[in-house]
N, C-alpha and C positions, 0 to 999 in steps of 0.2 A: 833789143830785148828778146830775150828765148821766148819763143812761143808755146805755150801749155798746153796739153790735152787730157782733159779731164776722163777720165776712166769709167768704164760700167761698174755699179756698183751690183755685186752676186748677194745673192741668199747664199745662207751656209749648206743647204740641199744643193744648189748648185754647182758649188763650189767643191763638194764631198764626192762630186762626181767626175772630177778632173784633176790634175795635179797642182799642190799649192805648195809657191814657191816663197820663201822670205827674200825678199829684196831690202830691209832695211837690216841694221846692225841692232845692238838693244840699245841704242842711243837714240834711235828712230831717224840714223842717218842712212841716206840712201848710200847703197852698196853695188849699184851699178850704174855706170857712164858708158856711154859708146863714144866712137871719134867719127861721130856724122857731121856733116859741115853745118856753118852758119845757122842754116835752115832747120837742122835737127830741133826734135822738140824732145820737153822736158813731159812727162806723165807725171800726172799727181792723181789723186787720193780722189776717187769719186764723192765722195761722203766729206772728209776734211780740209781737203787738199794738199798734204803732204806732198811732197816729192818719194814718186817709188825708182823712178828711172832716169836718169838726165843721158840728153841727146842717143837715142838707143832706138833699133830697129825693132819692137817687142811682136811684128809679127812673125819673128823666129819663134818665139815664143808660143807656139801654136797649143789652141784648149789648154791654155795652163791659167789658171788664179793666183793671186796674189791676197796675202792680208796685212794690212795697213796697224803696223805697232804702233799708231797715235792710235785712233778709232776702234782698234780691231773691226775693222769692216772688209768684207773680200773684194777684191775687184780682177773685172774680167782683162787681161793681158793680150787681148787682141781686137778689143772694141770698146770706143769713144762712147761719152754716158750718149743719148738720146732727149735726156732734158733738161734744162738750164740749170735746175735746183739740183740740189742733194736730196733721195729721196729718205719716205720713212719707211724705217727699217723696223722687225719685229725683235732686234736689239738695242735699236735707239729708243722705242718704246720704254724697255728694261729700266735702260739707262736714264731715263727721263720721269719716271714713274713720280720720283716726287714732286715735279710738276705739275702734275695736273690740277686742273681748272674744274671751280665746282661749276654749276649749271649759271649761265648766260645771262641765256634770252629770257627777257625781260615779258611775260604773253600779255603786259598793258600796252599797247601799243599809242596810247596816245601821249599827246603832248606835253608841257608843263600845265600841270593842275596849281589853279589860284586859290581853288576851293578849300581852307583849312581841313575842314572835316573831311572833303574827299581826300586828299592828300594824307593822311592818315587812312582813311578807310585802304587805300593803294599800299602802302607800305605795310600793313596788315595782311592785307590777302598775297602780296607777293611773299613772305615769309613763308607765311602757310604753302602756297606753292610750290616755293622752293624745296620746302622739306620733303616733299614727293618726287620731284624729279632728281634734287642731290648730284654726285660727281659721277659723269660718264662713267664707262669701261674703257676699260684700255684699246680692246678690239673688239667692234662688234662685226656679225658676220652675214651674210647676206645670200640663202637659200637659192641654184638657181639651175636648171639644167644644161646641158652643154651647149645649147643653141643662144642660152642668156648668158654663159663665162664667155661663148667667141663674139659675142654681140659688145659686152663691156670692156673686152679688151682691145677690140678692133676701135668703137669708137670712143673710147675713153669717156665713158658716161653711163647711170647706173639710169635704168628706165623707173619713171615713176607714174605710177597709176592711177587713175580717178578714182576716188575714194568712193562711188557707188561701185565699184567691178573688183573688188578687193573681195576676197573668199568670205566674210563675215560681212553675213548681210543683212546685221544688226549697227552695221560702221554708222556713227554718228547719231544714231537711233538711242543708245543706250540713254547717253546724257537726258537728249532733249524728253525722255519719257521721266526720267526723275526730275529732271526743273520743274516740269508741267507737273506731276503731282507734287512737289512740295511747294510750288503756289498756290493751286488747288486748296490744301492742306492751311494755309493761313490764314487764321481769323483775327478780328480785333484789332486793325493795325488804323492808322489814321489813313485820311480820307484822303493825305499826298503818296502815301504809299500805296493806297489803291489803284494810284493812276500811275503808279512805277511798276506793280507785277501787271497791271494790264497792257504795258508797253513793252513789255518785256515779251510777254504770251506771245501779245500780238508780232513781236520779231519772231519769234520759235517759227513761225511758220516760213519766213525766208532764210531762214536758218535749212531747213532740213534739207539733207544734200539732192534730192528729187526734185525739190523745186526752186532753187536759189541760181539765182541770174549769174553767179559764177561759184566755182568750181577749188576742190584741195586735192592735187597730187600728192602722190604717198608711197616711200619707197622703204619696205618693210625691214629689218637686221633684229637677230637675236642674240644674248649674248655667248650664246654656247656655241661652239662650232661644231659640235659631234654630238646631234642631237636627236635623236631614231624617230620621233614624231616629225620631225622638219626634215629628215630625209623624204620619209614617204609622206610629207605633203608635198612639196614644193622639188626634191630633189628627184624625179624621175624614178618610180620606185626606185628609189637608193641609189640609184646610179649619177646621181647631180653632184653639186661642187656648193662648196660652203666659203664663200668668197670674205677675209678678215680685211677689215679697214680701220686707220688708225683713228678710232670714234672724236679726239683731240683737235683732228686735224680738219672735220666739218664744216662747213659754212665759214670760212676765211673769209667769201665775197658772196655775193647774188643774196636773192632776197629766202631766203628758207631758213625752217628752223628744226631744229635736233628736241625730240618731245619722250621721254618715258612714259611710256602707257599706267593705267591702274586696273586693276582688275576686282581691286575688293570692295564689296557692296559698301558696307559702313564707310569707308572710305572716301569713296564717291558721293555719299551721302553727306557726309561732314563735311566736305568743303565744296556743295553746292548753300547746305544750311550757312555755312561761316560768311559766303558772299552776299548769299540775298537778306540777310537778318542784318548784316553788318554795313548793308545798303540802304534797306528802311531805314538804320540807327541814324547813321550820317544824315540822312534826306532828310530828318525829322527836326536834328538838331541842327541845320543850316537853316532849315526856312525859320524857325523858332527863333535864330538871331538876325535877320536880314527885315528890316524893313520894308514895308510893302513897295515903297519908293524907291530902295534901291537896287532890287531886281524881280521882273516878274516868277510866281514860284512855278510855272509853267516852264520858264527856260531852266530856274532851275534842276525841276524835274528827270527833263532832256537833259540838260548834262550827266545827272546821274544814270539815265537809260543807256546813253551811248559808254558809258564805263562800265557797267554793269554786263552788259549785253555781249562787250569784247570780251570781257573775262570769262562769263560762261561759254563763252565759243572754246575758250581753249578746253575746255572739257567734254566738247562733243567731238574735238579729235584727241583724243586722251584715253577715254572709258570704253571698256571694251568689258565683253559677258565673263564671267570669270571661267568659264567653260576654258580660256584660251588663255589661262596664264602660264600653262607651261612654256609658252612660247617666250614670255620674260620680254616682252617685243620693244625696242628702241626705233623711234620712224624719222624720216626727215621729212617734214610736210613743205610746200610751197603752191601758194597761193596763185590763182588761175582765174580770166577773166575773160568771159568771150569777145569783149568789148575790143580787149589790145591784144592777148597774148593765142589769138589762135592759128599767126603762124607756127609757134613751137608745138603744135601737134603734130602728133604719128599717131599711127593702127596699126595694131598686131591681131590675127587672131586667135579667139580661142572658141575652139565647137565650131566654128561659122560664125561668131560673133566679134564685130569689129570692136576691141578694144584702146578707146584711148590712153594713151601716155607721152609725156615727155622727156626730154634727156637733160640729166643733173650730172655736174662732172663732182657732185657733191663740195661746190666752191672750194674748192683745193687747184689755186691757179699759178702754173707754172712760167711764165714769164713768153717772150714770144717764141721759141722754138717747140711751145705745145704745150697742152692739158695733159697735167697725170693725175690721175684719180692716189687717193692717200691708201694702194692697196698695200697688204704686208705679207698672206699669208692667202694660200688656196688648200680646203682640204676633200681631196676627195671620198665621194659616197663609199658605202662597207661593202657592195657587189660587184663594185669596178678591178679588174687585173693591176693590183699594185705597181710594179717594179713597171709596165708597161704604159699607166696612166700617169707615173711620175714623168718618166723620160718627155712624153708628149709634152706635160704640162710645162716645162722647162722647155722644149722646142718654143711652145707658145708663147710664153712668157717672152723670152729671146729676141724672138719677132716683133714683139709691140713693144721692146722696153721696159719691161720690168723685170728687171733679170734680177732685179733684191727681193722678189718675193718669193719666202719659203713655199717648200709643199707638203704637202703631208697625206698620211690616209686614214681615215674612220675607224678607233678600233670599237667600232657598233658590231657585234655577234650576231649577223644578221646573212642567212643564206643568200644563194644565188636561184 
């Protein structure tokens, strides 16, 4: 049996940079053979696997590309892929668009509910939910300076940060100051629901991220890639890299989740009102049919606190001051526990300040010849030497295997 070797698959920047050769005919038959022995191998198609070359020496072939008449995808003519899969491309995206997947993750995370009334209350609030976070972006992009692009692509892993050390240092604050006043804010409700917003209250305070016995990492992406406030926050005045990843391709495995942020008051407002009204409602009309005999309304109080309580958690990593909407921010959160998870700590600093974070390969897991992050697209800042920040970036790219990701550069008007 001919032995295969599967090809690099190039970005078309890369590829614009060297000589592109057709190897198939418009049959998408391959148009060159060599007379290597037994042992010769066949080259196929990074991306589809087409046959481009059977038994043929293609390191004649030197800096030359190839593109693939199945896929149209480029590939590199003198280097084997580096990872098992085919990767994503900022043309398979294109090509894939009608695809896409509305929002997931489910933010109830509990189990099956026996609870009629709760069980509707749940399918309720996840609606309403959903209609706020809705269908990814095709690419979101992830602000970072050069010392964060050689960090991501040396270790194939995006850093994510404790949500108290993140620049808005209102993080998680926002929410829990509106639940608290619109419990405050309730009067007249029955004497079971009394002892639901006080259980609730009383959570709010392990709740807040200062004092709660575990921890939310948080690895921030916006959907704009050439965005003049996220240059100069995050991109070194202007000089940083705006790192696109294919937002689709998230959380295939590991425990995280993909959250669109909100920023508008009312908003925020009506679906903390929709959950706690619509949690008294349930709590009121369950105990009103349950027999005193066949459950205490104590427990089922507690049932409804621990449902209630997950679901406004997703809101206190969600809401953000509306000061910061231009950011448009999409995050990947994952849950943290000093208990088990504090081998996967690092520090970095910043000022002198030791900053925690962890490494998320953003569950995009490539089988055992390695982790490749779902990157597609690098664009660099508006003050960096064009033509001389591409070349690198491409040396870069090269080196770690992702030689399918485009480059680009900022057309932000923004001096040096």
């Amino acid at each position: 049996m001919t032995r295969k070797i599967r090809l690099a698959v190039l970005s078309a920047s890369a590829a614009q940079s060297r000589g592109v050769l057709r190897l198939q005919d418009d049959n998408s038959t391959c148009i060159i053979s060599g007379y290597g022995g037994k042992n010769s191998p066949d080259y196929i198609c990074g991306y589809c696997g087409s046959i481009l070359a059977k038994k043929h020496d293609l390191k004649l072939l030197a800096n030359a590309a190839t593109i693939c008449n199945v896929c149209q995808e480029y590939n590199d003519l003198c280097r084997p892929a580096k990872f098992q899969e085919p990767p994503v491309t900022i043309r398979t995206i294109a090509k894939n668009q009608a695809q896409k997947k509305a929002f997931r993750d489910s933010p109830l995370k509990q189990g099956p509910i026996h609870n009629k009334d709760l069980a509707l209350l749940r399918e309720s609030l996840q609606e309403s939910w959903m209609k706020y976070q809705g269908e990814r972006p095709e690419i979101l992009y992830h602000y970072t300076s050069y010392a964060g692009l050689h960090g991501i692509l040396k270790s194939h892993s995006i850093w994510a940060t404790d949500c108290e050390y993140l620049n808005d240092p209102s993080e998680g604050h926002v929410a829990i100051s509106l639940i608290e006043s619109y419990i405050d804010s309730i009067k007249g409700v029955s004497s079971h629901c009394q002892c639901l917003l006080k259980s609730i209250r009383d959570r709010l305070e392990h709740y807040k991220p200062d004092a709660a016995p575990f921890s939310y990492f948080i690895a921030c992406f916006c959907t704009s890639g050439d965005l003049l406030s996220q240059w100069r926050a995050y991109g070194a005045s202007a000089s940083g890299y705006a790192l696109g990843f294919s937002a689709e391709d998230f959380g295939g495995y590991g425990r995280m989740d993909v959250r669109r942020i909100i920023y508008d008051g009312e908003t925020q407002g009506a679906l903390i009102k929709g959950a706690i009204d619509g949690a008294c409602d349930a709590l009121d009309m369950t105990i009103k049919h349950t027999l005193p005999d066949q459950q205490d309304p104590q427990d089922i109080i507690t049932q409804f606190s621990n449902f209630l309580s997950d679901h406004l958690h997703q809101f206190m990593l969600t809401f953000k001051h509306r000061s910061f909407a231009e950011e448009n921010e999409w995050r990947i959160v994952i849950p943290f526990s000093r208990d088990t998870d504090t081998d996967l700590l690092r520090f970095r600093s910043a000022n002198g300040l030791p900053v925690p974070y962890i490494e998320s390969d953003l569950g995009k897991r490539n089988g055992p010849k390695g982790i490749m992050l779902p990157l597609v697209e690098i664009v660099h800042g508006p003050t960096l030497h064009s033509e001389l920040t591409k070349k690198s970036l491409h040396l870069m790219l090269q080196a770690y295997g992702y030689d399918h990701v485009d480059v680009s550069g900022s057309e932000s008007p923004l001096r040096t």
